[in-house]
C-alpha positions in Angstrom: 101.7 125.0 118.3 104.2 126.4 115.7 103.3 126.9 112.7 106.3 125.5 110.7 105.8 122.0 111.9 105.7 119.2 109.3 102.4 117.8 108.2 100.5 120.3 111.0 100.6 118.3 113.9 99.2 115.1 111.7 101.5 111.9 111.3 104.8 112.8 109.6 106.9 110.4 107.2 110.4 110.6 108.4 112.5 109.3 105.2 116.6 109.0 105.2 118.4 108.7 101.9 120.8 106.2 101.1 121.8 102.7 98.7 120.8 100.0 100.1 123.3 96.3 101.0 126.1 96.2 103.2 128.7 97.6 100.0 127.1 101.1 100.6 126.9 101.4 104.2 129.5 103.4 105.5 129.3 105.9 102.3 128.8 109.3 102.8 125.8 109.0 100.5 124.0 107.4 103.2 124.1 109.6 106.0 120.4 109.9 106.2 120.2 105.9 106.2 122.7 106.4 109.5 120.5 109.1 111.1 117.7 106.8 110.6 119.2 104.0 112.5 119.7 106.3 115.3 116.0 107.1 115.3 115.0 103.8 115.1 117.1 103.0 118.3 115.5 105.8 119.9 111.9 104.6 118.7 112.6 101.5 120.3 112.0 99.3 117.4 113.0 97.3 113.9 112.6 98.4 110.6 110.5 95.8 108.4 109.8 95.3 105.2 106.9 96.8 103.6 105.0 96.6 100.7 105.4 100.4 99.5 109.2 99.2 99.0 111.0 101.0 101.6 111.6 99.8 105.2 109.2 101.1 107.5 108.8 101.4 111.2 106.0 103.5 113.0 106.8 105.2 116.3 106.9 108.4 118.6 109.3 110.7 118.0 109.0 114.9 119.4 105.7 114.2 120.8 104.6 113.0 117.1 103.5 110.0 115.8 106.0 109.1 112.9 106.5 106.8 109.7 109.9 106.1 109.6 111.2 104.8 106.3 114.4 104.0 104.9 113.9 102.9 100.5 114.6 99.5 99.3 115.7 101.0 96.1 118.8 103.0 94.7 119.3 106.4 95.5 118.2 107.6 92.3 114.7 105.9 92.8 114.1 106.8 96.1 111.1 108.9 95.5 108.7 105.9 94.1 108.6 103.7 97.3 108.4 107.5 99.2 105.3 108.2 97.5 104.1 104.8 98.1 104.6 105.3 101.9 103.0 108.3 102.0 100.2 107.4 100.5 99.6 103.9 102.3 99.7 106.3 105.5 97.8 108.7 103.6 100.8 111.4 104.7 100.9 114.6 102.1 104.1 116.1 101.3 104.2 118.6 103.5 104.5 115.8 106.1 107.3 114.5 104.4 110.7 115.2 106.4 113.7 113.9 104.3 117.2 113.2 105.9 120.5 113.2 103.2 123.4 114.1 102.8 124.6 117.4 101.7 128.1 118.7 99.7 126.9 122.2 100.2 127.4 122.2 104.2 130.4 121.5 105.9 131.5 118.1 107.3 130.3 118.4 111.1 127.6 121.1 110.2 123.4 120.5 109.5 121.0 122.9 108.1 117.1 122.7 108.2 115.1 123.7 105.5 112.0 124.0 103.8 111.6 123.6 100.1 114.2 124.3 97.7 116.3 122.8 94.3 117.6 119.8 94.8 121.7 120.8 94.1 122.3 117.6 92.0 121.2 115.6 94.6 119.5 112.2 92.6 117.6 111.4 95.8 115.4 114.8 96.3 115.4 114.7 92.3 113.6 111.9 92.5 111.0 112.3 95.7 110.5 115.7 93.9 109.4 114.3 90.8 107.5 111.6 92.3 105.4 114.0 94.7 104.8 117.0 92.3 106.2 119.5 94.8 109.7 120.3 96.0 107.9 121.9 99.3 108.6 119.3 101.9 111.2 119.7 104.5 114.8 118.5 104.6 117.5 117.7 107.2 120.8 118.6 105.6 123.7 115.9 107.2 127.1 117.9 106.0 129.5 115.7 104.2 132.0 119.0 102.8 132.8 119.2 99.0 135.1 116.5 97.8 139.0 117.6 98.1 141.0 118.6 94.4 139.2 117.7 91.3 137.3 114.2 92.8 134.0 114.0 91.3 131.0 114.8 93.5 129.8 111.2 92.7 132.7 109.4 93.5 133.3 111.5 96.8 129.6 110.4 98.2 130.3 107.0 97.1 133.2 106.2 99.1 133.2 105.6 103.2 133.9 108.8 105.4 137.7 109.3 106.2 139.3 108.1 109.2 139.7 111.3 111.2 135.5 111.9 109.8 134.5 108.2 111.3 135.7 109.1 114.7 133.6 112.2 114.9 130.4 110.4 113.1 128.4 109.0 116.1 128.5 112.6 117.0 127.1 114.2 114.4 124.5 111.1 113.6 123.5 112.0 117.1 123.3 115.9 116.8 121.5 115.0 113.3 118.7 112.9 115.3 118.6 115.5 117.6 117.8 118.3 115.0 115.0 116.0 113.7 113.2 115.5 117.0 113.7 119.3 117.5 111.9 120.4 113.9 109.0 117.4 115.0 108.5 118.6 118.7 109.0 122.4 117.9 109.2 123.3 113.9 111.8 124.7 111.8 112.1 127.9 112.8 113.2 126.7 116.6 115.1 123.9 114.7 117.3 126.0 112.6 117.9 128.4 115.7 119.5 125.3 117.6 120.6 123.7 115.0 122.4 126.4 112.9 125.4 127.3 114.5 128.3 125.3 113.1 
């Protein structure tokens, strides 16, 4: 088995980031709520309520049993209901795999990591201050840096262009993919894959 699999071969909490209600859905900011969907199609199943605060459906995903779980709350309090998951589940974080979006990679592109700041990102601030640890591992959905002087915050809050929509079930796709990859074979093989756009 390798040894850079999340929560070491135990059940892993599979979290995408994003605002929840139909004004926010086709933002860039919630790319990892979109790779989550695709997931859940994949899993087979519907995402219900649950009492941590985040949407939660329980699967098989890489060979791995899997919490996924999409928060109820803004971005900027994603980390509470997180915590809550995990701990219902009783899922440490180094079985926490988090799914966002990223300025720092380019539109079309994903990275895999382990660890890390969290960029200005209000999401991973928040599930780092809520578990104590910025090791857990995150899936990187590319959404480029805005264009002229647009502020990082409005750029995430608005839907993906036109010419980006048409490309977007394909990279939602690829995303899943790199997430069942770093499940079934850890992030080393992952980013090998994964890391080439």
């Amino acid at each position: 088995m390798a040894e850079d699999l999340p929560g070491a071969g135990e059940q892993v909490l599979l979290a995408g980031l994003g605002n929840p209600g139909p004004k926010y859905a086709g933002n860039r900011h919630n790319a990892g709520f979109l790779v989550l969907d695709e997931l859940a199609a994949r899993v087979g199943g519907k995402f219900k309520a649950h009492k941590s605060g985040a949407e939660i459906l329980e699967g098989r995903l890489g060979g791995r049993k899997v919490v996924l779980a999409k928060p109820r709350s803004f971005m900027n309090l994603s980390g509470g209901p997180l915590l809550a998951a995990a701990r219902f589940y009783k899922i440490d974080a180094a079985g926490l795999v988090v799914v966002h979006d990223e300025l720092d990679v380019p539109y079309g592109s994903l990275r895999l990591k382990l660890g890390g700041g969290d960029n200005g990102h209000n999401g991973l601030r928040s599930i780092t201050k809520s578990f104590g640890t910025k090791d857990y591992y995150r899936v990187r959905f590319g959404v480029g840096r805005p264009p002229g002087r647009m502020d990082a915050a409005d750029f995430v809050l608005k839907d993906f262009a036109t010419v980006e929509r048409r490309e977007l079930p394909l990279n939602v796709d690829r995303c899943a993919d790199a997430v069942e990859e770093l499940l079934a074979g850890g992030l080393t093989a992952a980013q090998n894959t994964f890391h080439v756009s």
